[in-house]
SEMI-58087 format. One record per atom (N, C-alpha, C): x, y, z. Coordinates in steps of 0.2 Angstrom, whole numbers, plus 5000, padded with zeros to 4 digits. Atoms other than C-alpha are relative to their C-alpha. Example, Ala and Ser with C-alpha at 12.3 -4.5 7.8 and 13.67 -1.06 7.14 Angstrom:
500449945000;506249785039;500450065000;499649944999;506849955036;499650055003;
This chain:
500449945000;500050005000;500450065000;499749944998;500650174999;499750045003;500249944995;500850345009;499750044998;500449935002;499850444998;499250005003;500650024999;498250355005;499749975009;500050044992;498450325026;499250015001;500750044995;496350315028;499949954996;500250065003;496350195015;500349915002;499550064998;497750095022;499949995008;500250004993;497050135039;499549945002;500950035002;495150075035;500249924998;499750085003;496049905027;500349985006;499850024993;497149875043;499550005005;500650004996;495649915054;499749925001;500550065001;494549785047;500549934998;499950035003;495749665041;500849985003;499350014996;497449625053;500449974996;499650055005;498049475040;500050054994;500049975006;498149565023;499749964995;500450075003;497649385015;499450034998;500550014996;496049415023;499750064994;500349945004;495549585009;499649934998;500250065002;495449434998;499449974998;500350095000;494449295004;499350045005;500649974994;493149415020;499750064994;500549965003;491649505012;499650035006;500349964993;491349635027;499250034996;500649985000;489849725017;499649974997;500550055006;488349655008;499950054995;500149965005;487849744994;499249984996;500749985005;486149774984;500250024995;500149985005;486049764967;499450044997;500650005005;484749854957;500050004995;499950005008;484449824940;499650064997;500249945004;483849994933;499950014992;500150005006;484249974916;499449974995;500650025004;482949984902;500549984993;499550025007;483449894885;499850064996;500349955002;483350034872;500049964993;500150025008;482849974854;500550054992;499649965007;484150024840;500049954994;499950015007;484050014822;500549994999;499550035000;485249904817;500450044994;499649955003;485650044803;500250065003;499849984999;486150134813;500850015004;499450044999;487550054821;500449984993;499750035006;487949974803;500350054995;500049955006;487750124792;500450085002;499949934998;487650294802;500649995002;499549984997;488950274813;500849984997;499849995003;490150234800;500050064995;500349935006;489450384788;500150045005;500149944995;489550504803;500850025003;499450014999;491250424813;500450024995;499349995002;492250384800;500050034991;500149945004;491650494785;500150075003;500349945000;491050654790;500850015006;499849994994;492350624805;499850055006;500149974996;491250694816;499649955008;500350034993;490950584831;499750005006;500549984995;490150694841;499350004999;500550025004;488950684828;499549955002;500050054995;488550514833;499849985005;500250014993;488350524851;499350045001;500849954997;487050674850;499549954995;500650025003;485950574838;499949925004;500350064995;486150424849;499850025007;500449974993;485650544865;499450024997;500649965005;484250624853;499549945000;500350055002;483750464848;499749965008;500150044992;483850374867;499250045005;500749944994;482550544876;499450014994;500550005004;481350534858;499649934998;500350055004;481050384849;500249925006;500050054995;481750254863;499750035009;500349974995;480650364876;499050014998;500449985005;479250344864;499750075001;499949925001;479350534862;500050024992;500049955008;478950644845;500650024997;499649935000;480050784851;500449995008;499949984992;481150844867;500450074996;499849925002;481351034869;500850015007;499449974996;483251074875;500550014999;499549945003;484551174876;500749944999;499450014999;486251144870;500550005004;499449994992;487251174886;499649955003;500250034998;486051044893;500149924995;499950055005;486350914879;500649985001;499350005000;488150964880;500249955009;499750044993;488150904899;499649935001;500350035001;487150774897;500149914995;499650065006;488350684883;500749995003;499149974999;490150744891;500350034996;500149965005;490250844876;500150065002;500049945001;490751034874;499450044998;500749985003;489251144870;500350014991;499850005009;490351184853;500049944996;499850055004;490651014849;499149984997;500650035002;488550984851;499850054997;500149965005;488351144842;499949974995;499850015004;489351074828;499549924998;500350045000;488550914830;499449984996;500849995002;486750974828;500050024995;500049945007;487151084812;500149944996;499650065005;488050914804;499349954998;500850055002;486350804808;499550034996;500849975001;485150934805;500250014991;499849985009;486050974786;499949934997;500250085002;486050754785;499249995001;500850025000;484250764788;499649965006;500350044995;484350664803;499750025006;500749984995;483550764814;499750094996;500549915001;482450964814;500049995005;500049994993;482551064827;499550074998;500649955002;481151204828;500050035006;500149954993;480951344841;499350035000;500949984997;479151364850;500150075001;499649945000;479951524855;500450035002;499349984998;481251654857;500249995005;499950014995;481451644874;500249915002;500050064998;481351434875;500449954996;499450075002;482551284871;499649984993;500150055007;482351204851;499749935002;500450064999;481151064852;500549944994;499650045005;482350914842;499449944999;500250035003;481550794831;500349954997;499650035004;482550634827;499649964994;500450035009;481950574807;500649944999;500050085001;482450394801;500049984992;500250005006;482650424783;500149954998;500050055002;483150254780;499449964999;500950025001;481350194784;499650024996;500649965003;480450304775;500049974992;
């Protein structure tokens, strides 16, 4: 163990005078929950887009907004969802410039519309599926 860590090496020693003994004694119980929902993806969009996106357009941030877009609309069964760019951007790990850039790259490929209810309030995003249609 190192010195950079004495309550971590304190809290081990405490509980554990063998060293072995980390190992093999399971001091807490634990509770899983399973939270997760499955999400339904179009398997062209793994196959096609994210090839066309990634490694054409080289825009991978690209990519991720339309698979956050897609995950809070169509895998929410949702239309629409009204929201800002600095909240997308935290929401992905994303820069707001980078989902700026993003959204102008989708919205000119046609994979999504973004429309504004009004001046004051977030762009309602629209993800479209032009391969279905």
């Amino acid at each position: 163990m190192s010195d950079h860590c004495p309550v971590f090496r304190w809290s081990v020693a405490a509980q554990f005078p063998n060293p072995t003994e980390v190992l093999t004694r399971r001091p807490f119980n634990t509770i899983v929950l399973n939270t997760m929902k499955a999400l339904a993806l179009d398997a062209h969009v793994i196959d096609a887009l994210m090839r066309d996106l990634v490694g054409h357009d080289r825009t991978p941030a690209a990519f991720i907004v339309y698979l956050w877009l897609w995950r809070m609309t169509a895998g929410a069964d949702r239309g629409a969802i009204g929201i800002s760019l600095q909240d997308i951007a935290r929401a992905t790990g994303l820069s707001k410039s980078a989902v700026q850039s993003a959204v102008k790259r989708l919205k000119l490929r046609r994979l999504i519309s973004a429309s504004r209810p009004g001046p004051t309030l977030a762009p309602s995003y629209r993800v479209h599926t032009p391969w279905r249609d």
